[in-house]
N, C-alpha and C positions, 0 to 999 in steps of 0.2 A: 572175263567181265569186260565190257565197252564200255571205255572213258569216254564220253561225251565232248565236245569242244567246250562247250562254256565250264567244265570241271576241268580241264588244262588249262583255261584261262584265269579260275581260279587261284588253282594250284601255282601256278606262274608268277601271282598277285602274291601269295603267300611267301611263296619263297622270298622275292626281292626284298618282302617286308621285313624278314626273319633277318635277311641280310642286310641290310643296310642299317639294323637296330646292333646287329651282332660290330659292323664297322663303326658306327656312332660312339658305343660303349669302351671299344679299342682304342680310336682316337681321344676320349675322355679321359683313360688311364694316365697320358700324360700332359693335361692340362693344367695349368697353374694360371692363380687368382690373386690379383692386388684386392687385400681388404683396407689397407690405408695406405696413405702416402701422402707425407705431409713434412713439413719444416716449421721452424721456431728461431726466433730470432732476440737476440741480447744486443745491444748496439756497443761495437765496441770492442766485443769481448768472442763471442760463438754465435754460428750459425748451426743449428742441430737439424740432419736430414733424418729420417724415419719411415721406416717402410712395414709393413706385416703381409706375410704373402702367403698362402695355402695352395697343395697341389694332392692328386692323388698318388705321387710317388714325393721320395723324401729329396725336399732343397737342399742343396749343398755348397752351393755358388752365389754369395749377391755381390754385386760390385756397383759403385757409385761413380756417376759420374757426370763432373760438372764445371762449369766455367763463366769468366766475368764478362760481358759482353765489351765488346773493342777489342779483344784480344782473341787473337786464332788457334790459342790452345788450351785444353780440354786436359783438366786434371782427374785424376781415379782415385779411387778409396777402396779397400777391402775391408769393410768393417766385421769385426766378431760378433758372431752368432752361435747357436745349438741349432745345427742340422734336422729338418723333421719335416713333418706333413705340411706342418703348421708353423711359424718362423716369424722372429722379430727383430731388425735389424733396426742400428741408429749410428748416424759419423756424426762428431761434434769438429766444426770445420773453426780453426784457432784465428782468428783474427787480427787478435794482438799479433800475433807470428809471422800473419798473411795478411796485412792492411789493405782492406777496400776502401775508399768514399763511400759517404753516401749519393745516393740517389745508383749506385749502378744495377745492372740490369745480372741479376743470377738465374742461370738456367742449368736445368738436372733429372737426370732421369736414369735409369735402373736397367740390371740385366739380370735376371734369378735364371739361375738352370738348374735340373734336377737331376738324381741318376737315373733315368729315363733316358737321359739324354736331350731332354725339349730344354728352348732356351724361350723365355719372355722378354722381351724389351719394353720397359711403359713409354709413353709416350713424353717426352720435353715439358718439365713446366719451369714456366718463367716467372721472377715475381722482383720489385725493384726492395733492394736494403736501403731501407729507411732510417733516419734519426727520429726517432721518436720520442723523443725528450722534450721538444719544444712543439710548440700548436702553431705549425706551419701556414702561414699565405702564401697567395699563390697569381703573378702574373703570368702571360704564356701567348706567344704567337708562335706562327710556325718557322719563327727560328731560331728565338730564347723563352724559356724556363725560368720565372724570376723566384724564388723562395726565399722571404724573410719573416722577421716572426717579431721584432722589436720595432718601434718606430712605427706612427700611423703611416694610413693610405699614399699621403702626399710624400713621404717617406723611400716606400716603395718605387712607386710610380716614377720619380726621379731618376733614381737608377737604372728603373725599364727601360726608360725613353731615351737614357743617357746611351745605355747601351744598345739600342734600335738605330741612334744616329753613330755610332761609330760602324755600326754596321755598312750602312749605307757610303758612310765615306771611305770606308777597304774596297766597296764593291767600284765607287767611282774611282781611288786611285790604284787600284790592281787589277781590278777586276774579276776578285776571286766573292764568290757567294756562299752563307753555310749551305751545307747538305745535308744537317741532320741536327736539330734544334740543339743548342747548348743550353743545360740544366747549371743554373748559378744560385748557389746558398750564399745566401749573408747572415752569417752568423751576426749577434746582438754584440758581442766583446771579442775583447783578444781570448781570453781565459776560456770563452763558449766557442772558440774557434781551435785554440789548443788540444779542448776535448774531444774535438773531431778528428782530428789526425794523430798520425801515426805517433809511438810513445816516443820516437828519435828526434821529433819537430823540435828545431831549438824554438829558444825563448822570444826570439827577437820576429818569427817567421807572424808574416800575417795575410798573406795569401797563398793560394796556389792552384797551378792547372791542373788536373790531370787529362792529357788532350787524347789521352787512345776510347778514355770513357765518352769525352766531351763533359766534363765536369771543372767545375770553378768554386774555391771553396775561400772564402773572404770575410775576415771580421773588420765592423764598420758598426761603430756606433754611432749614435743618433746626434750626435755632437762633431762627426766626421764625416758629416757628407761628399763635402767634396773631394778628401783624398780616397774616399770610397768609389766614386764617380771614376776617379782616374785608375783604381784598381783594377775595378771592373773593366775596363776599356780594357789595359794590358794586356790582363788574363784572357779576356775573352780572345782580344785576337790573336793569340798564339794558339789557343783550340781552333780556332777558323782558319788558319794557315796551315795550322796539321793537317786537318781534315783531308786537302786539297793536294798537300805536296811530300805526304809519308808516303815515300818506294822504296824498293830494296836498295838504293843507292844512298840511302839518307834524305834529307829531309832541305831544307835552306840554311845556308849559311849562318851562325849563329846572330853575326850584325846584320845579317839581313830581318832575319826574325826578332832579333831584340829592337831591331830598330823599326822597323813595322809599329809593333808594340807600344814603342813611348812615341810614335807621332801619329797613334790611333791617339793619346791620349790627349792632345792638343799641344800650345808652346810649348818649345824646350822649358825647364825650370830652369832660374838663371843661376843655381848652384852648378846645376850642368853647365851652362851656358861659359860659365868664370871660371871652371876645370878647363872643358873645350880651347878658349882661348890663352889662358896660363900656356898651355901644349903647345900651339901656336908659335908664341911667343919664344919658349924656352926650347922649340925644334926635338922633342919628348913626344910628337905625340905615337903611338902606336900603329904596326904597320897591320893594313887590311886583312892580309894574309896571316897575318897571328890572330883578328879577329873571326877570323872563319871558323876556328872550332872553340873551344871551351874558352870562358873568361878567366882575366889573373887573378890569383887570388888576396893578394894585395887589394884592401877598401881603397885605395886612392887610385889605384889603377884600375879595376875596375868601374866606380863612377867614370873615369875618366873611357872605359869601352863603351860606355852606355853610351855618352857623351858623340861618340864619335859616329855611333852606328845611326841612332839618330840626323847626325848631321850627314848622313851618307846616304839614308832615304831624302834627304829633305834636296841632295844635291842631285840626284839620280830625276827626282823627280820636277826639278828646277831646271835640269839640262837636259833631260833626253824628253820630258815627257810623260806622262802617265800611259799612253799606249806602248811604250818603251817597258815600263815597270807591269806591264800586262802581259805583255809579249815574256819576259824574264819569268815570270810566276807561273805562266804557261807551259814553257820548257821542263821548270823545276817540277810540274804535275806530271809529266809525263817520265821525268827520271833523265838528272842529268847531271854530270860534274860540278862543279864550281866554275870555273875556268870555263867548260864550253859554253854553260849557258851562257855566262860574261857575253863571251865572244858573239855568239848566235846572237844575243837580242842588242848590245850595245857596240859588238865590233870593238872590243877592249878585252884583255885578260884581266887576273884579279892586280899584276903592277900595273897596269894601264890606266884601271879605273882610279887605283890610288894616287895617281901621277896625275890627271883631271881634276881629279876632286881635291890637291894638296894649291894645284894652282888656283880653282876657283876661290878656295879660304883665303890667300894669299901667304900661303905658308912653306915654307923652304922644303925643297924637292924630296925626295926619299931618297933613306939611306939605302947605302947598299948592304947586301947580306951579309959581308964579314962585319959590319960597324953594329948590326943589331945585337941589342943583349938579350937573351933569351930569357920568356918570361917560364915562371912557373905557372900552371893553370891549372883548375879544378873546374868542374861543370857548374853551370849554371843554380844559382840558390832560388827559394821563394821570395816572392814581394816580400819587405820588409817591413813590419807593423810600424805607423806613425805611434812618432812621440809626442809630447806634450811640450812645450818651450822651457829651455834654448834647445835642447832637441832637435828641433820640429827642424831647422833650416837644417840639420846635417843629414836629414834621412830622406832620402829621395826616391821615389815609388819604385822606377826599375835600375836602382843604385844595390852592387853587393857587396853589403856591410857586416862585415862580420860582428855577432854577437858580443865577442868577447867589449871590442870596441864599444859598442850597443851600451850595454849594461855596468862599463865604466862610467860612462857619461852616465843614464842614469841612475845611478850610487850617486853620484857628483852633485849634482844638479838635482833633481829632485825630493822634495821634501819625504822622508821615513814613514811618516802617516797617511803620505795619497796609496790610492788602492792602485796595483800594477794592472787592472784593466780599462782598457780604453771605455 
């Protein structure tokens, strides 16, 4: 029999069709299908991930995995399941255990693989962990975030503006600028600010940064505006300093950043101001070099580091310059000692600058290393919640005051029947 051309060309057609139906169906056998994927959120308490997935061979493998935005590592879960075609996975992620802020940024996504051997990856989803408790407003330029939710408009808007111009004055006397908008909660009270942090937050704590998220979390009632104002200033710009000068070498000097901080905030307060000088006076005060890393733990020595670090922006920038202080924050972005930047942008090490700055005070020379008493030191605390008077003059916004301290006075001084929130 004679096959004809256009019956091979047929036949040709058929085949391919038989074939690529029969490869279609093979490739098919190991496919697998996200039918949900999805999160749930408790504020506070869990974040619960959830996935259901179907394949034509049986899942065997899900793994979760997910991470806070600011931070460059990526945690895993293995959550328990029943193996099968068909599969329902869920991680309950412990929060109390693992404190986030709000407002940060959670992203997470999936790896199922079968014994088939095919693996799925979903795709990244991102969503921010919110407080959900309060009926949030909302100001925003592109490079703060205002949320508060007590206090009208004019309220708000204070604090925006308050922190829009301290902005502006880092950018003229450093010359560093954000790069990535700072989100700031003003919680309505101290007690609605408590609630928001971690369960170990002492009593007495009333702000705090967290600067890898770029988040600021501050209670400020509507009766404290203005030590509110000065919070916020703080806070924010020790996020806007991170931002710029976190490398693997560390970060600025702790009086360089604390001091940054309360002369974003405006004048020294003169309880600083009457520490500072006492120092002075009584040849006590602290050497540079012990304030470069952790503050003492001692409340009198401490306000008294604040104190000084303060006066050490305000001298740096009275004698060398703000191009000077530009040139220094520059260095420290790019990763650099202590000492060399000194050197690099002022042509001084850290005893050089303290020997400058002891003669501009007019304050007796520095001791030498054998005469220092060594402090003990712990890191850095949060802002300190304002108190209500006599209080009020002993608590000083970037002053570290230990609670126990705190909550003697008031016992002491406060009447039994005022409510402990601001």
């Amino acid at each position: 029999m004679t096959i004809t051309k256009n019956r091979l060309a047929l036949l040709a057609v058929l085949l391919l069709t038989l074939f690529s139906a029969t490869l279609s169906s093979a490739l098919a056998q190991g496919e697998t299908n996200v039918v949900a994927n999805e999160y749930e959120t408790v504020f506070g308490e869990t974040i619960t991930f959830r996935v259901i997935a179907e394949g034509e061979s049986e899942i065997n493998s899900i793994r979760l995995y997910y991470k806070v935005g600011g931070f460059p590592t990526t945690s895993r879960a293995d959550p328990d399941f029943e193996p099968g075609r068909t599969v329902e996975a869920e991680y309950e992620w412990d929060l109390v255990l693992n404190y986030t802020p709000p407002g940060s940024e959670i992203e997470y996504w999936w790896k199922i693989q079968d014994t088939a051997g095919s693996e799925l990856e979903t795709e990244p989803t991102s969503f921010i962990y919110e407080d959900e408790r309060y009926d949030w407003r909302e100001l925003s330029s592109d490079r703060i975030i205002l949320y508060w939710y007590k206090g009208n408009d004019d309220f708000g808007q204070a604090l925006f503006d308050r922190a829009l111009e301290a902005l502006d004055q880092l950018r003229g006397d450093t010359g560093v600028t954000v790069e990535k908008a700072v989100k700031i909660f003003i919680y309505g009270s101290h007690s609605d600010l408590l609630g928001a942090l971690d369960q170990g937050a002492r009593e007495w704590t009333g702000g705090r940064a967290f600067t890898d998220q770029g988040i600021v979390l501050i209670g400020v009632s509507t009766s404290n505006l203005e030590w509110g104002k000065r919070a916020t200033v703080h806070e924010l710009t020790h996020v806007v300093m991170h931002q710029v000068t976190d490398t693997p070498l560390g970060g600025l000097p702790t009086w360089l950043d604390e001091g940054l901080a309360m002369y974003a905030e405006g004048d020294l307060e003169p309880v600083y101001r009457a520490e500072l000088n006492e120092a002075i006076e009584s040849n006590t005060l602290i050497s540079v070099r012990s304030l470069s890393s952790s503050f003492p733990a001692d409340s009198d020595q401490a306000s008294l580091s604040y104190a000084e670090s303060y006066s050490l922006v305000e001298f740096i920038l009275d004698q060398y310059g703000k191009g000077k202080m530009t040139q220094r924050i520059d260095i420290f972005t790019e990763g650099a000692y202590y000492d060399d930047a000194l050197q690099e942008a002022l042509g001084v090490n850290t005893d050089g600058l303290e020997d400058a700055w002891r003669e501009w005070l007019g304050a007796p020379p520095r001791l030498t290393a054998a005469e220092v008493t060594p402090q003990t030191s712990q890191p850095s605390v949060p802002t300190p919640v304002p108190q209500e008077s006599p209080i009020e003059g002993l608590c000083c916004l970037g002053g570290l005051v230990p609670g126990v301290i705190l909550l003697a006075l008031f016992c002491l001084f406060k009447p039994r029947a005022t409510s402990r929130s601001l």
